[in-house]
C-alpha positions in Angstrom: 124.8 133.4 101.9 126.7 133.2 105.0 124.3 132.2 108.0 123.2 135.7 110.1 122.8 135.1 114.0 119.5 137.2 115.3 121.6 140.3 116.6 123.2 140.7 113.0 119.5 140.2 111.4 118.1 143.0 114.0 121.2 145.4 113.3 120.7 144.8 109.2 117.1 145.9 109.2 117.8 148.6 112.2 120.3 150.1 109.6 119.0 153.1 108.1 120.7 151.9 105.0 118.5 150.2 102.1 121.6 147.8 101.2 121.3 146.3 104.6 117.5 146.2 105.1 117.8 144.7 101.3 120.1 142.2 103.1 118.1 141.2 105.7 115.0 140.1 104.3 117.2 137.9 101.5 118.4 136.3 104.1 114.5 136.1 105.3 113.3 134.5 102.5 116.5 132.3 101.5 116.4 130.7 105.2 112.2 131.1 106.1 110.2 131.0 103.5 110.2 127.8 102.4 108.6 127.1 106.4 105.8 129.4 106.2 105.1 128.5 103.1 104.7 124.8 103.9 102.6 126.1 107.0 100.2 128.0 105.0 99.7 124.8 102.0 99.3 122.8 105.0 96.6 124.8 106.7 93.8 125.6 103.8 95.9 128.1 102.2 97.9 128.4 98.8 100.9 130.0 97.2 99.7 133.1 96.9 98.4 133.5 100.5 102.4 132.0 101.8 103.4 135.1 99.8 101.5 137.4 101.2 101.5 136.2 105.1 105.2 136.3 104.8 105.4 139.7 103.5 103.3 140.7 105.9 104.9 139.2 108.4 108.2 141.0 107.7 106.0 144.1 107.8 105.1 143.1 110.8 108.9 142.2 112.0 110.4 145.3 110.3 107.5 147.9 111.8 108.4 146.4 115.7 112.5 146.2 115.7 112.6 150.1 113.8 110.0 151.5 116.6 112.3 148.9 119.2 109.2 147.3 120.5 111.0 143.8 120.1 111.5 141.7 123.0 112.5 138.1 122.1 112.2 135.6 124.7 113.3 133.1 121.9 115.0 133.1 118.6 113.9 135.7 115.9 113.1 132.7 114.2 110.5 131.4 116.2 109.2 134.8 116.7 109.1 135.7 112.9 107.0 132.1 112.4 104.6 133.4 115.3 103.7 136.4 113.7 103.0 134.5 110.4 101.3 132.0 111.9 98.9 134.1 113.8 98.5 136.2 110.5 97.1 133.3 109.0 94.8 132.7 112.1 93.7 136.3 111.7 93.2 135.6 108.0 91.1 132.3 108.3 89.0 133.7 110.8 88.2 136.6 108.8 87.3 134.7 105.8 84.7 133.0 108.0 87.5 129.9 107.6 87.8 127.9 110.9 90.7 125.4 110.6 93.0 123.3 113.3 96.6 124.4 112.4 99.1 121.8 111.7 102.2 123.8 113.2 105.4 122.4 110.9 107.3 123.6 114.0 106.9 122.6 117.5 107.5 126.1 118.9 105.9 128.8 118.4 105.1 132.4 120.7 102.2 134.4 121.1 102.4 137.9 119.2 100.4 140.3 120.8 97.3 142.0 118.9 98.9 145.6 119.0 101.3 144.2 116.8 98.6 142.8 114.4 97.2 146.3 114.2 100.2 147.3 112.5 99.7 144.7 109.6 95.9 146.7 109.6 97.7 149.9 108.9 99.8 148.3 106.4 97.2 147.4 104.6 95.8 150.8 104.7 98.7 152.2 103.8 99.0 149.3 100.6 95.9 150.8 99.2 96.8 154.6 99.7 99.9 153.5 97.7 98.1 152.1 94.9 96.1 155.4 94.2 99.7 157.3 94.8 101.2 155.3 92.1 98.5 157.5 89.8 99.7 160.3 90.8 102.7 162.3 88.5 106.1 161.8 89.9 107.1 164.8 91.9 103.3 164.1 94.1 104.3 160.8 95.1 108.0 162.1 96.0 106.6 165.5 98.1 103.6 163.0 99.5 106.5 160.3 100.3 109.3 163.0 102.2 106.4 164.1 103.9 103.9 161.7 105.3 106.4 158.2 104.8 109.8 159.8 106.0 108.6 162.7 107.9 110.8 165.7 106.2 109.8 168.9 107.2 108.8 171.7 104.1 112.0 173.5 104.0 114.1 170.1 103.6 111.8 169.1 101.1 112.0 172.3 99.1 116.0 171.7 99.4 115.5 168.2 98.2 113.0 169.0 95.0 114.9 172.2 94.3 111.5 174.2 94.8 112.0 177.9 95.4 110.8 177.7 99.5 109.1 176.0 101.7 105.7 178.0 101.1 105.7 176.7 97.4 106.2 173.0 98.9 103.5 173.3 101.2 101.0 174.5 98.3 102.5 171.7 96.1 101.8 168.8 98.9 97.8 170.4 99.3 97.9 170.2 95.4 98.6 166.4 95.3 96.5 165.9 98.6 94.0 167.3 97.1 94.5 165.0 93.6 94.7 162.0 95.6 91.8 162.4 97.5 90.0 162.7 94.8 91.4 159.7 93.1 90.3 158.0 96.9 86.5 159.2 96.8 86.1 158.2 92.8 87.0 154.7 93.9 84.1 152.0 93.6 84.9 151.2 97.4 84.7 154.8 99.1 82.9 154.5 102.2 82.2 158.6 103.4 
């Protein structure tokens, strides 16, 4: 793959097409991965944990350049390694894990906690979508145009070939209503 300066990399995943996005992180995890993971084995963590620090960290990445709250003051790079690397901060410290980081690069940037929020709500959202995946089909599509993409009713009637937007809405309560059940029936529900 050819190499992608930063302003390509921010247009690809600004793109509202999925080829580009698709692109983008490729190029991600061809040219980055292979650093964060070597951070991560190098500071108490393992394979699995590079995996998911990295993913998050595009999460992360992705979230801030499609809501344009990205302002590099050095390369996206550097940035993207920041946000992993104080992912894995937040992650040791969580897990009661207090280790000196071995930084396999020399530069790195502070990310700013408002930004780590947004891995919080991924997370959240990682768990909403496993009890979606039990829902039937046409739930998880009505739930996704809805609460993921923002779609209003009548474009979703349109879109699932329902007969108006009134029989949309009382679909969406249905699944809300299946889903919250599946929610409250889990082991872990907190009211």
């Amino acid at each position: 793959m050819p190499i992608l300066d930063d302003i390509t990399l921010i247009t690809l995943i600004q793109s509202d097409k999925r080829s580009d996005n698709d692109r983008a992180f490729k190029y991600f995890y061809q040219e980055f991965y292979s650093i964060i993971e070597k951070n991560i084995l190098a500071n108490s963590g393992d394979e699995q944990d590079a995996e998911d620090i990295f993913q998050d960290g595009l999460i992360v990445l992705y979230h801030q350049i499609k809501k344009n709250q990205l302002h590099l003051t050095c390369s996206l790079s550097t940035y993207f390694y920041s946000i992993c690397r104080n992912l894995w901060l937040k992650r040791l410290r969580k897990s009661s894990r207090v280790v000196e980081l071995s930084d396999t690069l020399q530069q790195y940037v502070a990310v700013e906690e408002s930004h780590l929020k947004t891995l919080e709500k991924t997370e959240e959202k990682k768990m909403v979508a496993s009890f979606l995946d039990q829902l039937n089909e046409s739930c998880r599509q009505i739930l996704f145009y809805f609460y993921f993409e923002k779609i209003r009713m009548t474009e979703i009637a349109e879109r699932m070939g329902l007969s108006g937007e009134q029989v949309a809405k009382n679909k969406k309560a249905s699944c809300m209503k299946k889903l919250k059940a599946l929610i409250k029936q889990a082991k872990y529900f907190k009211p």
